[in-house]
PDBQT receptor file of N, H, CA, C and O in Angstrom, charges set to zero:
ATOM      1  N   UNK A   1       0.838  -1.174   0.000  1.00  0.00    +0.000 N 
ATOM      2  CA  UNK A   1       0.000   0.000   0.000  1.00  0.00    +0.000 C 
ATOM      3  C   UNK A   1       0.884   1.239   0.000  1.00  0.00    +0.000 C 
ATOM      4  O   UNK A   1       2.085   1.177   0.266  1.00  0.00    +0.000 OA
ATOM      5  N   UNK A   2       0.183   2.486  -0.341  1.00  0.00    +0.000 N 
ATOM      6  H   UNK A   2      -0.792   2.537  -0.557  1.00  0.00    +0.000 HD
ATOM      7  CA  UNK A   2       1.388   3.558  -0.706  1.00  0.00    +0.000 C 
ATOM      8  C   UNK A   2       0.733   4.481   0.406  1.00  0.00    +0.000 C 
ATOM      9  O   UNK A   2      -0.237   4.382   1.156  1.00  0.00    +0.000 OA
ATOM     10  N   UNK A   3       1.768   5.470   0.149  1.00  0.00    +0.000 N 
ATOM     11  H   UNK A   3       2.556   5.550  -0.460  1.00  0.00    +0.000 HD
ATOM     12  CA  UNK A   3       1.203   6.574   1.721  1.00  0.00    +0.000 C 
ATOM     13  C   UNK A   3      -0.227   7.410   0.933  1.00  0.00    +0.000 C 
ATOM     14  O   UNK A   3      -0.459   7.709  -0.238  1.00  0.00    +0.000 OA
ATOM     15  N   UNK A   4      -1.037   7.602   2.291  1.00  0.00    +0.000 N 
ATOM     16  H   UNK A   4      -0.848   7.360   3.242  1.00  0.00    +0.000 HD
ATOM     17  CA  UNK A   4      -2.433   8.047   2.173  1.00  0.00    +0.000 C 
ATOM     18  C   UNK A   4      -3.300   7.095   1.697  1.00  0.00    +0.000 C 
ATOM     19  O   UNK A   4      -4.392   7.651   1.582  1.00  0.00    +0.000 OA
ATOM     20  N   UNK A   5      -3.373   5.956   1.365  1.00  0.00    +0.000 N 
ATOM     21  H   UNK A   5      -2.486   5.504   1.459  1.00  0.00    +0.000 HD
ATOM     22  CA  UNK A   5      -4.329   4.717   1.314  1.00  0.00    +0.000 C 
ATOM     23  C   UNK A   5      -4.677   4.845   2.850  1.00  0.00    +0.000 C 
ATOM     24  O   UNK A   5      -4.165   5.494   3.762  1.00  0.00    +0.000 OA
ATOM     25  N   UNK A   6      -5.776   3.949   2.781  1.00  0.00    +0.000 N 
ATOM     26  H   UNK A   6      -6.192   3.421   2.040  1.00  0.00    +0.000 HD
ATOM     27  CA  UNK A   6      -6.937   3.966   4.382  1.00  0.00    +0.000 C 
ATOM     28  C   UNK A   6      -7.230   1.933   4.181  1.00  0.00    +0.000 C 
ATOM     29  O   UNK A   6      -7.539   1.350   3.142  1.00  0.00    +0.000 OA
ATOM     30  N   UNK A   7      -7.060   1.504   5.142  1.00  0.00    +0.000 N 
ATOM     31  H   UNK A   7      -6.808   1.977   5.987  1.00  0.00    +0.000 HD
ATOM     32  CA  UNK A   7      -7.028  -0.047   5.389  1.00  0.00    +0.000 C 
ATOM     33  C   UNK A   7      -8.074   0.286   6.554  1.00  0.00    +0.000 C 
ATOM     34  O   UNK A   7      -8.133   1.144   7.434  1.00  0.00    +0.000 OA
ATOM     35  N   UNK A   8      -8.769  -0.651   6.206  1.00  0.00    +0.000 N 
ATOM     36  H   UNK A   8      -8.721  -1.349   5.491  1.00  0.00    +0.000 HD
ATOM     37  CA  UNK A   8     -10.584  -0.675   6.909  1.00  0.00    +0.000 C 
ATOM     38  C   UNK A   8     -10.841  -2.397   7.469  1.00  0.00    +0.000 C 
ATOM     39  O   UNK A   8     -11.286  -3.408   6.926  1.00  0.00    +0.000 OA
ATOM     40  N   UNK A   9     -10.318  -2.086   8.784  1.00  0.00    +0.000 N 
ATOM     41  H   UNK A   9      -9.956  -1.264   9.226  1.00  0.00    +0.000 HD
ATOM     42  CA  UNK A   9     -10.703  -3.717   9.710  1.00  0.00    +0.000 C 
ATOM     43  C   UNK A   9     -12.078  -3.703  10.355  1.00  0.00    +0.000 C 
ATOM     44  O   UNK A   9     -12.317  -2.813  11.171  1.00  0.00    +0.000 OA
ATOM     45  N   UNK A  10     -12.764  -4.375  10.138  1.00  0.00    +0.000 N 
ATOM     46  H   UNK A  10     -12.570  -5.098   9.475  1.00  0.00    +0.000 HD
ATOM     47  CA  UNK A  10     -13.930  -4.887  10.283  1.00  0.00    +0.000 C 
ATOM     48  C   UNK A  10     -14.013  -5.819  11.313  1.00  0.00    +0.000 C 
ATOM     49  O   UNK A  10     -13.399  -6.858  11.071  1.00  0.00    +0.000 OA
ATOM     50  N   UNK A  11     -14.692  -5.761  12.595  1.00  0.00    +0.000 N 
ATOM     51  H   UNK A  11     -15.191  -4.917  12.791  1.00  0.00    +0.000 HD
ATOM     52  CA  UNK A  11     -14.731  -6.131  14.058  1.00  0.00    +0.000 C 
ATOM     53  C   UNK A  11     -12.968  -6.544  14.489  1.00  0.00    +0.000 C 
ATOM     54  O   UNK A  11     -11.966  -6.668  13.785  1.00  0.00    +0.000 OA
ATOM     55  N   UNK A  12     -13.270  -6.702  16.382  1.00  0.00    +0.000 N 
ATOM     56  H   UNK A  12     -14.085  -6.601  16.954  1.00  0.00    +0.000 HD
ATOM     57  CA  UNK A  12     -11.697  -6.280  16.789  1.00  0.00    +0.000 C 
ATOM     58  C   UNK A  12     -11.744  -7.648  17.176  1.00  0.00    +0.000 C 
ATOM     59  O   UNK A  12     -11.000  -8.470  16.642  1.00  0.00    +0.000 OA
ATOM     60  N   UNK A  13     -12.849  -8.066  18.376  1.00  0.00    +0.000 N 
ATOM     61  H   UNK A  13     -13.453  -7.397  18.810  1.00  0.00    +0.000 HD
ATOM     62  CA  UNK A  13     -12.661  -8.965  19.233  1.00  0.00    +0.000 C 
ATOM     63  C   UNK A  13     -11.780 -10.398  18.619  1.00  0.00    +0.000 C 
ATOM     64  O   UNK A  13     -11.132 -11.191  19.301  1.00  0.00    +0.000 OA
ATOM     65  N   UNK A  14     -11.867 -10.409  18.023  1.00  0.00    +0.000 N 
ATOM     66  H   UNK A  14     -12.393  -9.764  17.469  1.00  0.00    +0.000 HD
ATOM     67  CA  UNK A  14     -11.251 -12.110  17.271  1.00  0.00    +0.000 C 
ATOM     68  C   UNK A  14      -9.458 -11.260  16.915  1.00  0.00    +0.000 C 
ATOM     69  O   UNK A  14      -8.652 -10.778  17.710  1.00  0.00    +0.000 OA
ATOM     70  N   UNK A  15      -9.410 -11.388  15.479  1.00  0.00    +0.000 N 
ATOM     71  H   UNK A  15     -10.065 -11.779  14.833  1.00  0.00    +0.000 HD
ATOM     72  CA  UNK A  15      -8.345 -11.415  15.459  1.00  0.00    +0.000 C 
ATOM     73  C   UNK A  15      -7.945  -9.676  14.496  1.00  0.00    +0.000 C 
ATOM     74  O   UNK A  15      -6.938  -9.135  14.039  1.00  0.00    +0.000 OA
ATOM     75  N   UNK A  16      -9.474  -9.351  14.602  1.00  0.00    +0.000 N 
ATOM     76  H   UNK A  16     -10.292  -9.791  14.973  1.00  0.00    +0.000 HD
ATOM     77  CA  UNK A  16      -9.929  -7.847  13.894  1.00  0.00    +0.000 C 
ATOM     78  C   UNK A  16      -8.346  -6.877  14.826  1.00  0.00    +0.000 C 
ATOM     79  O   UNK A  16      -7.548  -6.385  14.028  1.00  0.00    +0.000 OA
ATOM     80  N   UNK A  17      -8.090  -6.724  15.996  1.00  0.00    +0.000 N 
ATOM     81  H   UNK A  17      -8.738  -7.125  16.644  1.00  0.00    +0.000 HD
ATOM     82  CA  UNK A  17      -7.496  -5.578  16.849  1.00  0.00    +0.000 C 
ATOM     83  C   UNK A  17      -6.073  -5.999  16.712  1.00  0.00    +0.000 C 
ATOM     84  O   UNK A  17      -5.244  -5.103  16.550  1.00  0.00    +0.000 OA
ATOM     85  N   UNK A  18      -5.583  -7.523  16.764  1.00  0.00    +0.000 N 
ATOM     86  H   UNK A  18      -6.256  -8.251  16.895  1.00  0.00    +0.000 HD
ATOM     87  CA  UNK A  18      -4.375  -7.418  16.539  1.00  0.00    +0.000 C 
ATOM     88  C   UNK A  18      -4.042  -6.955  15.412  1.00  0.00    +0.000 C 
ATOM     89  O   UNK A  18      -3.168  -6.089  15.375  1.00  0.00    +0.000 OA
ATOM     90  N   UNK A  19      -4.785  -7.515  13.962  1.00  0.00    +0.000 N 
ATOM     91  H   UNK A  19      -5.495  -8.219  13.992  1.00  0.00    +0.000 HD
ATOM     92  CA  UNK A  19      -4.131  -7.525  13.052  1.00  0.00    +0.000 C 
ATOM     93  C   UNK A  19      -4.115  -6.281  12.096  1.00  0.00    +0.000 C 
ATOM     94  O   UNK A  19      -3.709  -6.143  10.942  1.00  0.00    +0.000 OA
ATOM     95  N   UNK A  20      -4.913  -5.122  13.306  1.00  0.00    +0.000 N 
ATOM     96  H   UNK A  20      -5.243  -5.234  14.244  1.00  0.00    +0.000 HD
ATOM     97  CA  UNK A  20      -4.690  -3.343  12.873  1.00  0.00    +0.000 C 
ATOM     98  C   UNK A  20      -3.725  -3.174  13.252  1.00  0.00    +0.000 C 
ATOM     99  O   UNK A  20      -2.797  -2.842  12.514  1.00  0.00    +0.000 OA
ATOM    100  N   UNK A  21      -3.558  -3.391  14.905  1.00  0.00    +0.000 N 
ATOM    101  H   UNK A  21      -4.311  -3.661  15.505  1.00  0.00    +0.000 HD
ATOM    102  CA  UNK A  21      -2.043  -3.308  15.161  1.00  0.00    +0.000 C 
ATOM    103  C   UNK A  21      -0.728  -3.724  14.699  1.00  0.00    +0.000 C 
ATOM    104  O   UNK A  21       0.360  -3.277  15.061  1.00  0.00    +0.000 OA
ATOM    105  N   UNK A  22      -1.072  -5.007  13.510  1.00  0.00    +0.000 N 
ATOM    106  H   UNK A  22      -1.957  -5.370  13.215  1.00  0.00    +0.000 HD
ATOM    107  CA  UNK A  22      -0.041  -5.266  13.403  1.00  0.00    +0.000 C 
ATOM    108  C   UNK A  22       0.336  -4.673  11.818  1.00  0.00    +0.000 C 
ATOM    109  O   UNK A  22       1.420  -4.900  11.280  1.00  0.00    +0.000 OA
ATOM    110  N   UNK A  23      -0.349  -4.176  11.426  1.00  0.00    +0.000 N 
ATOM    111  H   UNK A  23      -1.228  -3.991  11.864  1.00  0.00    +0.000 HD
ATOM    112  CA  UNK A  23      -0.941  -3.147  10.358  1.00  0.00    +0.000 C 
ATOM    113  C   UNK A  23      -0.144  -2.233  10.439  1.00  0.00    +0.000 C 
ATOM    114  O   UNK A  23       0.890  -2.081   9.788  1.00  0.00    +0.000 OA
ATOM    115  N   UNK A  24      -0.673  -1.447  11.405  1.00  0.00    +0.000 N 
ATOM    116  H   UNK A  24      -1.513  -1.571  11.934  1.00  0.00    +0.000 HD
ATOM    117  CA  UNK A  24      -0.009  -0.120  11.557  1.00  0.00    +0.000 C 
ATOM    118  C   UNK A  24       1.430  -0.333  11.823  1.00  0.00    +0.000 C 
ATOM    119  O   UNK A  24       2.209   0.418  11.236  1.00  0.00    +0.000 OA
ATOM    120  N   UNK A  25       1.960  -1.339  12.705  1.00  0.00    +0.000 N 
ATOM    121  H   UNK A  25       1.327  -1.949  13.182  1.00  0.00    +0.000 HD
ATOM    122  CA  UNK A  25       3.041  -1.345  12.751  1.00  0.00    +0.000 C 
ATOM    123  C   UNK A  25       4.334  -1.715  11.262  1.00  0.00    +0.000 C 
ATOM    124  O   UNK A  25       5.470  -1.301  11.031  1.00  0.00    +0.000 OA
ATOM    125  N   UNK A  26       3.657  -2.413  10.744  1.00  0.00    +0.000 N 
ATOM    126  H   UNK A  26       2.734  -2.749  10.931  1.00  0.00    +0.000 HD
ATOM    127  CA  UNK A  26       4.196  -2.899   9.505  1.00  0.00    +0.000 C 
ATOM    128  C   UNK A  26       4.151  -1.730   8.268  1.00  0.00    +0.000 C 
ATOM    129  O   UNK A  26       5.099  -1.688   7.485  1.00  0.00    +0.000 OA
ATOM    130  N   UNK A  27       3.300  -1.021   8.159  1.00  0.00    +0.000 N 
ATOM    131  H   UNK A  27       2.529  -1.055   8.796  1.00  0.00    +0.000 HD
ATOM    132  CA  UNK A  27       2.922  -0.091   7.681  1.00  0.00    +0.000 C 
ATOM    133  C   UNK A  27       2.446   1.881   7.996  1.00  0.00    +0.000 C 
ATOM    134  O   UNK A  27       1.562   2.652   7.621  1.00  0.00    +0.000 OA
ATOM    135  N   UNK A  28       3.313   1.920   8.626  1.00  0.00    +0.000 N 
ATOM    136  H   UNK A  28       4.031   1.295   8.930  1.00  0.00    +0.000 HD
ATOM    137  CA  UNK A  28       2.959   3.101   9.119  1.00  0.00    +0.000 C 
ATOM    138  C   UNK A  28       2.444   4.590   8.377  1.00  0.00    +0.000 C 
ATOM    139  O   UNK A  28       1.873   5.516   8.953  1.00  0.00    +0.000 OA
ATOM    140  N   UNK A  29       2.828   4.514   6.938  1.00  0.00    +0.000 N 
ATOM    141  H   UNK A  29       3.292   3.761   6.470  1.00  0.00    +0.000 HD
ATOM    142  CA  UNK A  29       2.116   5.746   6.272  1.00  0.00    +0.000 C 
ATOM    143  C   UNK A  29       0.363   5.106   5.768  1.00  0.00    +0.000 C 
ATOM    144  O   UNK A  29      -0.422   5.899   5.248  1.00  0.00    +0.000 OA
ATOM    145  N   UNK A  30       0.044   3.935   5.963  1.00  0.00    +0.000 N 
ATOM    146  H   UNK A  30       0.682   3.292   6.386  1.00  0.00    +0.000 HD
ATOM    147  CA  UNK A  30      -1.207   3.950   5.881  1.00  0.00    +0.000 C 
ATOM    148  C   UNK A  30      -2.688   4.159   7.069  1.00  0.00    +0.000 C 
ATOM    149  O   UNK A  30      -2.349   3.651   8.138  1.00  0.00    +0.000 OA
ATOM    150  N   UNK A  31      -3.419   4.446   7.117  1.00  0.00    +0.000 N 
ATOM    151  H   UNK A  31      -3.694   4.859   6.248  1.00  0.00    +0.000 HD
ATOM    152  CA  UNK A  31      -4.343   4.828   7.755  1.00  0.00    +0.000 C 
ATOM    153  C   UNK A  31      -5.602   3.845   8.267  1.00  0.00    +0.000 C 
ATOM    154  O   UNK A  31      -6.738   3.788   7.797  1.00  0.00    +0.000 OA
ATOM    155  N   UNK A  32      -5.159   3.262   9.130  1.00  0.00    +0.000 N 
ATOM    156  H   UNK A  32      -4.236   3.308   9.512  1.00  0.00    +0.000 HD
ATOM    157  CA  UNK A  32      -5.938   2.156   9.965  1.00  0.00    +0.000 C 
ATOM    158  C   UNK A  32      -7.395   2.417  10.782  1.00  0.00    +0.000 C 
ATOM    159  O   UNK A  32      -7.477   3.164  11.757  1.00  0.00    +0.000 OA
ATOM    160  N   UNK A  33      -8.240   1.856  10.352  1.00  0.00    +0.000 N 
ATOM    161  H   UNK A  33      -8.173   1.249   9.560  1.00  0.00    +0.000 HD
ATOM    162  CA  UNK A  33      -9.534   2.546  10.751  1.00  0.00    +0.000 C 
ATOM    163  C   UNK A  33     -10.246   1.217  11.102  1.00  0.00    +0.000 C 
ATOM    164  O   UNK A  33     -10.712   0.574  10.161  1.00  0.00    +0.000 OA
ATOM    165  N   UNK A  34     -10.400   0.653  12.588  1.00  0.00    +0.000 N 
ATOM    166  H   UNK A  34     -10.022   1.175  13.352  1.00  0.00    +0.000 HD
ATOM    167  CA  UNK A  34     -10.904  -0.621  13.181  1.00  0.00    +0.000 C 
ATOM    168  C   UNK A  34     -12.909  -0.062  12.944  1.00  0.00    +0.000 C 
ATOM    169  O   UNK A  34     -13.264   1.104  13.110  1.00  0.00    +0.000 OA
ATOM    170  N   UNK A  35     -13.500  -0.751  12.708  1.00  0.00    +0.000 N 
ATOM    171  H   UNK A  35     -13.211  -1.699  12.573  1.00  0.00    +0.000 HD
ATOM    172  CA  UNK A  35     -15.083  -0.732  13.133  1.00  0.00    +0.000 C 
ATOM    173  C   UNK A  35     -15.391  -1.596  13.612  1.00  0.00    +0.000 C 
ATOM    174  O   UNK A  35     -15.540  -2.595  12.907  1.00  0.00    +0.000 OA
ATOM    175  N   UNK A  36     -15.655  -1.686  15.061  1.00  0.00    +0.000 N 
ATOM    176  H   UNK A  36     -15.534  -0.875  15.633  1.00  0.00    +0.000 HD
ATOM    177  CA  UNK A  36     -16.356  -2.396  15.986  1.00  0.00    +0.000 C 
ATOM    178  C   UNK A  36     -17.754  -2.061  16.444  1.00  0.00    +0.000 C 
ATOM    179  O   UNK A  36     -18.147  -0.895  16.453  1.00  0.00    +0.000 OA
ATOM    180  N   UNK A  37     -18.597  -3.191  16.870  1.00  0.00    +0.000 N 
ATOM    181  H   UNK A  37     -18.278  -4.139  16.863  1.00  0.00    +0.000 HD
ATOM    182  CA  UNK A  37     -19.669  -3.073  17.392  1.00  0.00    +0.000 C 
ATOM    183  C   UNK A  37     -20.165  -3.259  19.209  1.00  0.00    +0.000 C 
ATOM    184  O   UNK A  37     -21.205  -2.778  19.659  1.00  0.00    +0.000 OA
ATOM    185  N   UNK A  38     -19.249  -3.977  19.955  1.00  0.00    +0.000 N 
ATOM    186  H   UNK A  38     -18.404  -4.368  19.589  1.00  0.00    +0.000 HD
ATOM    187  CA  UNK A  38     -18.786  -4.143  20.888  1.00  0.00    +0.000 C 
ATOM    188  C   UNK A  38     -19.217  -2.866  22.020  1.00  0.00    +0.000 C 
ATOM    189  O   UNK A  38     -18.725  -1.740  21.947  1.00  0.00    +0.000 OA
ATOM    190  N   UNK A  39     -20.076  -3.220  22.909  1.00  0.00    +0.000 N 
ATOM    191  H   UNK A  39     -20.475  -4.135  22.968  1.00  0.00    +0.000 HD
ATOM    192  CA  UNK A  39     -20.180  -2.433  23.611  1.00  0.00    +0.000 C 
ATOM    193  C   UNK A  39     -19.474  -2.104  24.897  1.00  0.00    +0.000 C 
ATOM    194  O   UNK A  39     -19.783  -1.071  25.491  1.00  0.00    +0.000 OA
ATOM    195  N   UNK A  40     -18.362  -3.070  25.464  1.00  0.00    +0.000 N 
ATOM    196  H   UNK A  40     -18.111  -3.909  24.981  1.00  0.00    +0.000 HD
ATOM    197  CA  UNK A  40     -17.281  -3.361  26.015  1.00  0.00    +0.000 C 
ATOM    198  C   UNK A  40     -16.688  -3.874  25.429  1.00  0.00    +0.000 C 
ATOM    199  O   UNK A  40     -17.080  -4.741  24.647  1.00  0.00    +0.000 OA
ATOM    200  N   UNK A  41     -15.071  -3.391  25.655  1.00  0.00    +0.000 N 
ATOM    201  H   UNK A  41     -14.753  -2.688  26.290  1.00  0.00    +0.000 HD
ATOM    202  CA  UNK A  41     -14.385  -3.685  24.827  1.00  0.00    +0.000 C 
ATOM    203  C   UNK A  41     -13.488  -3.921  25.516  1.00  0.00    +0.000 C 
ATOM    204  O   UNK A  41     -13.073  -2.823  25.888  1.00  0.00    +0.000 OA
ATOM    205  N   UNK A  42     -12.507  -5.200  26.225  1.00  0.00    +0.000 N 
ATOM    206  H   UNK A  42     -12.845  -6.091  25.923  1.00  0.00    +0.000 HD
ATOM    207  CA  UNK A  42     -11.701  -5.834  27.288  1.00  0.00    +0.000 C 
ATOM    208  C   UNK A  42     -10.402  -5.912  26.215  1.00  0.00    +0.000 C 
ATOM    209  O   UNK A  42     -10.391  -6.561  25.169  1.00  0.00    +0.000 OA
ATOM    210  N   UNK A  43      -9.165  -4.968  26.823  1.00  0.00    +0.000 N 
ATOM    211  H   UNK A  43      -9.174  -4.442  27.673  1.00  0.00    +0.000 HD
ATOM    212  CA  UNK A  43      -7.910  -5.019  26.354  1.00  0.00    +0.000 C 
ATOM    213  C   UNK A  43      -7.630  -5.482  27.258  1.00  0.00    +0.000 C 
ATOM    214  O   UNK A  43      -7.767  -5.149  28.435  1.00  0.00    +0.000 OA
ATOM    215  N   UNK A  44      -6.801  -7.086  26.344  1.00  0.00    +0.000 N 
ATOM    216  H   UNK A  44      -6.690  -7.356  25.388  1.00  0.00    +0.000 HD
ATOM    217  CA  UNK A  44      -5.708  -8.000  26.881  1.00  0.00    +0.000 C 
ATOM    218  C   UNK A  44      -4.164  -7.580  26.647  1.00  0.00    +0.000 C 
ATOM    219  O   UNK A  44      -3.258  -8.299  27.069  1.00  0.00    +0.000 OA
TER     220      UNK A  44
């Protein structure tokens, strides 16, 4: 992906939150945007 592209993860709880994080980390000029539905949301 090139800088200013937008990467769009779709729910966190499963494996949706790591794999933004691991997104962003791998990729840092792109723009990571999680959508969750989750009304609590428990960081492990």
């Amino acid at each position: 992906m090139e800088k200013g592209e937008k990467l769009v993860v779709v729910g966190c709880s499963g494996a949706g939150g790591p794999a933004a994080m691991m997104a962003k980390k791998l990729m840092p000029e792109v723009d990571v945007t999680v959508i969750r539905k989750e009304k609590f949301f428990i960081v492990r």
